[in-house]
C-alpha positions as CSV (number, residue, x, y, z in Angstrom):
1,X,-30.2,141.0,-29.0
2,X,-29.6,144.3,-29.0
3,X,-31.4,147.3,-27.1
4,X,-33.0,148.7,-29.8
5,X,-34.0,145.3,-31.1
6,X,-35.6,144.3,-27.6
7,X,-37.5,147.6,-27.5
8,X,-39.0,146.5,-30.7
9,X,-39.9,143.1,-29.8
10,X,-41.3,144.4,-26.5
11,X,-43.6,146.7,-28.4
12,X,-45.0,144.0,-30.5
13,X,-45.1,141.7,-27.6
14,X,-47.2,144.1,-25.5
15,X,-49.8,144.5,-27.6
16,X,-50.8,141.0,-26.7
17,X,-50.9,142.1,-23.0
18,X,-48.7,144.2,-20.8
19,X,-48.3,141.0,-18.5
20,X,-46.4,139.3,-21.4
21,X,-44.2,142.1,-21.9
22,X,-43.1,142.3,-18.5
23,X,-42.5,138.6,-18.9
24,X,-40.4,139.2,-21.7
25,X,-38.2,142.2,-20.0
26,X,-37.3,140.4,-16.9
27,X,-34.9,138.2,-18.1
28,X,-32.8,141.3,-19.4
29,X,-32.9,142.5,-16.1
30,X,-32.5,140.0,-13.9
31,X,-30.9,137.0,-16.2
32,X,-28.4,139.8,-17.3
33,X,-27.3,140.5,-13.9
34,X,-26.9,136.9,-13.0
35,X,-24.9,136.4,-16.5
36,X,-22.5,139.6,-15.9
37,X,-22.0,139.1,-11.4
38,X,-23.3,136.0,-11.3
39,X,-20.9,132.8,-10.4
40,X,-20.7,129.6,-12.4
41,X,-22.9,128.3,-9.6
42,X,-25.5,130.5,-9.5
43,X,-25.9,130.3,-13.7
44,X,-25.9,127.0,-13.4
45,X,-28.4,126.5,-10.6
46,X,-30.8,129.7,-11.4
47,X,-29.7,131.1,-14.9
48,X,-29.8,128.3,-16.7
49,X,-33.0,126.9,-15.6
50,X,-34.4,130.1,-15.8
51,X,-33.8,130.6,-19.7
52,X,-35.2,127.2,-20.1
53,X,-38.4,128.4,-18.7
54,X,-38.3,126.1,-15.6
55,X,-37.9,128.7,-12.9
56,X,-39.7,132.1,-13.2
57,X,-37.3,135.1,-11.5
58,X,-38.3,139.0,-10.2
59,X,-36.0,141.5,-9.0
60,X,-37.3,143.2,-5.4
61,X,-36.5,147.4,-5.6
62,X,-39.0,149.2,-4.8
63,X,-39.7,150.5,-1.0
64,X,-42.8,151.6,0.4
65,X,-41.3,154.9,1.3
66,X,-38.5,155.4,-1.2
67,X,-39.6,154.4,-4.9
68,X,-37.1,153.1,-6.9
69,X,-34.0,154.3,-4.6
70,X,-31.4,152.0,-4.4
71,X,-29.1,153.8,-1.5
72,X,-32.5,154.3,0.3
73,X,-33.3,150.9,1.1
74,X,-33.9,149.8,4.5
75,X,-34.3,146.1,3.6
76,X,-32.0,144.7,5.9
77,X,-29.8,141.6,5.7
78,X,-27.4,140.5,8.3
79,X,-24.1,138.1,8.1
80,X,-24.2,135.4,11.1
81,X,-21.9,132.8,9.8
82,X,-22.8,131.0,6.3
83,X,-25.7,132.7,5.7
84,X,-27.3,136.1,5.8
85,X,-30.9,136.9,7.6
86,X,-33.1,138.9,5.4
87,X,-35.8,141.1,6.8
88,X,-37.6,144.3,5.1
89,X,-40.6,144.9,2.7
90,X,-40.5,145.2,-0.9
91,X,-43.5,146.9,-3.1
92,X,-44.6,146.8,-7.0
93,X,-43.0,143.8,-7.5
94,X,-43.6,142.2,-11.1
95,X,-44.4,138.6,-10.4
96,X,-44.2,138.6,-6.7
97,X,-47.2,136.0,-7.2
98,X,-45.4,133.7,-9.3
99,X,-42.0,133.7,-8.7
100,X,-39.8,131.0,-7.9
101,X,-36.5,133.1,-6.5
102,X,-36.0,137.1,-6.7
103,X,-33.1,139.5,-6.9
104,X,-32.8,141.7,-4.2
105,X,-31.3,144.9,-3.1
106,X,-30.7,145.2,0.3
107,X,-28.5,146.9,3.4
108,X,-26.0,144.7,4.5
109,X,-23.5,147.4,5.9
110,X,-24.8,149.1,9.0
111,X,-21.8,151.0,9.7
112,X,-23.3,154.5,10.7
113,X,-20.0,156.0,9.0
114,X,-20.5,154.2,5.9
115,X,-20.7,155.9,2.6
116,X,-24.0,154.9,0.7
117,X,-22.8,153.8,-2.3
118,X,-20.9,151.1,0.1
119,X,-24.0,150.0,2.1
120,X,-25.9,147.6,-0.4
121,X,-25.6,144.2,-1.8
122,X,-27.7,142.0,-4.3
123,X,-28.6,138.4,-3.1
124,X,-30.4,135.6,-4.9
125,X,-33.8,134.9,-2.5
126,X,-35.9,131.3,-3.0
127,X,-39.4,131.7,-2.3
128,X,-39.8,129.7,1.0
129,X,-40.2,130.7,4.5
130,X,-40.5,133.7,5.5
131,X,-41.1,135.1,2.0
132,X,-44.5,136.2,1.8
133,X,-46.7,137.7,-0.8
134,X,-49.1,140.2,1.4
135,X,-51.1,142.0,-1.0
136,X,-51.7,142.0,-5.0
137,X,-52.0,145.7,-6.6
138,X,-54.4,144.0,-9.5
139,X,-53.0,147.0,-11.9
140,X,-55.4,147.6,-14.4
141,X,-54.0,145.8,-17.8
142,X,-51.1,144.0,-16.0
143,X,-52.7,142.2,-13.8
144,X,-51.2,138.9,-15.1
145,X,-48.0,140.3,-13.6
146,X,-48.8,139.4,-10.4
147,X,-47.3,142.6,-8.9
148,X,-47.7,142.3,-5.4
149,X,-45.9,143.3,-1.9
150,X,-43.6,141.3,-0.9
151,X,-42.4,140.9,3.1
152,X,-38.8,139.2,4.5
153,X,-39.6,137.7,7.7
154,X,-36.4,136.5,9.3
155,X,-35.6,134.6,6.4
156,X,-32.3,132.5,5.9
157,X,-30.2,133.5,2.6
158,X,-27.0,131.4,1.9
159,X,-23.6,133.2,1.9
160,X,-23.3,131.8,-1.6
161,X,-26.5,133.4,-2.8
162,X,-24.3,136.7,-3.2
163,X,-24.4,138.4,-6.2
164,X,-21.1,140.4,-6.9
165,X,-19.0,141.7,-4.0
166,X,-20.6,142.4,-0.2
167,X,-21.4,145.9,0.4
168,X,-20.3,147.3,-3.6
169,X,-23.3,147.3,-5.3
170,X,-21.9,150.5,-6.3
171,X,-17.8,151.0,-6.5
172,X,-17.3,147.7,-6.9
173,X,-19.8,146.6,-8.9
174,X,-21.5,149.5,-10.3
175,X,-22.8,148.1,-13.9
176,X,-25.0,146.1,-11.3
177,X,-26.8,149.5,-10.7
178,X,-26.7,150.6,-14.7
179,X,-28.3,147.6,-15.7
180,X,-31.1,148.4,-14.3
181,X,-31.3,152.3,-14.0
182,X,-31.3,151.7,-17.9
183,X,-34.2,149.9,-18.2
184,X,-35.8,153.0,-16.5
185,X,-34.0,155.4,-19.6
186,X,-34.9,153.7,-22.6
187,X,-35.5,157.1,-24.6
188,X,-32.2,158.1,-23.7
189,X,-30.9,155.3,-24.4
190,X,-32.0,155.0,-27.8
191,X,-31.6,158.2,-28.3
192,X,-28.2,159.3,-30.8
193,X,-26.9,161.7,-28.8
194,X,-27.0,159.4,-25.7
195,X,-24.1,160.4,-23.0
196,X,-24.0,157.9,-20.4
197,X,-22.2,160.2,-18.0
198,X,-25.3,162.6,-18.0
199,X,-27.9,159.4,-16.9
200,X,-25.1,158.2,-14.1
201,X,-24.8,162.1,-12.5
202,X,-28.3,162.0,-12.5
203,X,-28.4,158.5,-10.5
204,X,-25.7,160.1,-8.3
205,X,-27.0,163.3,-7.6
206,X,-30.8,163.2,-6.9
207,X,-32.7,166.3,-6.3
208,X,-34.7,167.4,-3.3
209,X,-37.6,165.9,-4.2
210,X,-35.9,162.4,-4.6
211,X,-34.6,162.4,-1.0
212,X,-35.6,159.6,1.2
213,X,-36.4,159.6,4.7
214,X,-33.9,158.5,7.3
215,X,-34.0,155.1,9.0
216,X,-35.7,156.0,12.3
217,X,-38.4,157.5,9.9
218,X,-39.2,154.2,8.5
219,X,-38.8,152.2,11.9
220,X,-42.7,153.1,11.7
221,X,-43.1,151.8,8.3
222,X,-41.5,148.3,9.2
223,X,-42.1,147.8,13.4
224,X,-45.2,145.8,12.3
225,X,-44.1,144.0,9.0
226,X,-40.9,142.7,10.2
């Protein structure tokens, strides 16, 4: 399907509730993701059922103190052996109520030298333990989403749960990032005189009023969630 023919069935989708549209729109954003980076293991284990309507999927942005920043995330998730430990808080998350397994962005390089765009990775998360839905927004119109807060408690993520490359969410795999930023352009998109190169120096090069905090800032926003 193409953009402009999902926009369309989106519209007439919506109009029978905003919670179906959303419903609708996830699985271009977080099936497509798992279709483009994803390995034949992770389709076959999470795509595929998840087309066939057996699973139910959300993708996990959004920070309580940085929006929809992905080089701001202080979502944390730490290599020790096989598996990585996940812990950080996610907000306005569509179907954090009813999800069976999310996408999320989170810091897995902690080198203080690091460039940004070489700090994040996207890993496959199964609602379990340590994966908690804290608190439902109840957004007027929507709230058949189930957009909620979600909170990582020390929670175990397999190695193979990777999505892409470790620590490229950028460089290495930086359609990861368009895919989504996209959804967030649709008028531009659309739009005929669309230049691609305009929407990613605009992803690059936020202005001062997009700048996020720094780390020890939000040590006060996670010390008690975490």
């Amino acid at each position: 399907m193409s953009w402009v023919a999902e926009v369309a069935a989106t519209e007439e989708i919506g109009c029978l509730g905003m919670a179906l549209a959303c419903a609708f729109v996830m699985p271009s954003i977080v099936g497509e993701a798992l279709n483009v980076f994803g390995t034949e293991e992770q389709k076959e284990k999470y795509l595929k059922p998840y087309i066939e309507g057996k699973l139910v999927a959300a993708e996990a942005l959004t920070e309580p103190r940085g929006g929809s920043d992905f080089f701001g995330a202080m979502t944390r998730a730490e290599l020790e052996g096989d598996h990585f430990i996940l812990n950080g808080m996610k907000r306005f998350v569509v179907g954090a109520e009813g999800a069976d397994f999310f996408l999320v962005y989170c810091k897995t390089n902690f080198d203080p030298n690091a460039h940004k765009y070489n700090r994040l990775s996207l890993l496959i998360v199964e609602k379990g333990p340590g994966v908690e839905t804290e608190y439902l927004y109840g957004l007027l119109g929507c709230r058949g989403g189930g957009t909620g807060r979600l909170v990582f408690r020390g929670v175990k993520v397999p190695e193979e749960n990777l999505v892409g490359e470790l620590h490229m969410i950028w460089t290495g795999t930086s359609e990861i990032m368009n895919l989504l930023v996209q959804h967030e352009y649709y008028n531009q998109v659309l739009d005929p005189a669309y230049d691609r190169r305009i929407l990613e120096e605009d992803a690059m090069n936020p202005d001062s009023s997009e700048r996020c905090f720094t780390d020890e800032d939000m040590q006060l926003v996670f010390a008690d969630g975490i």
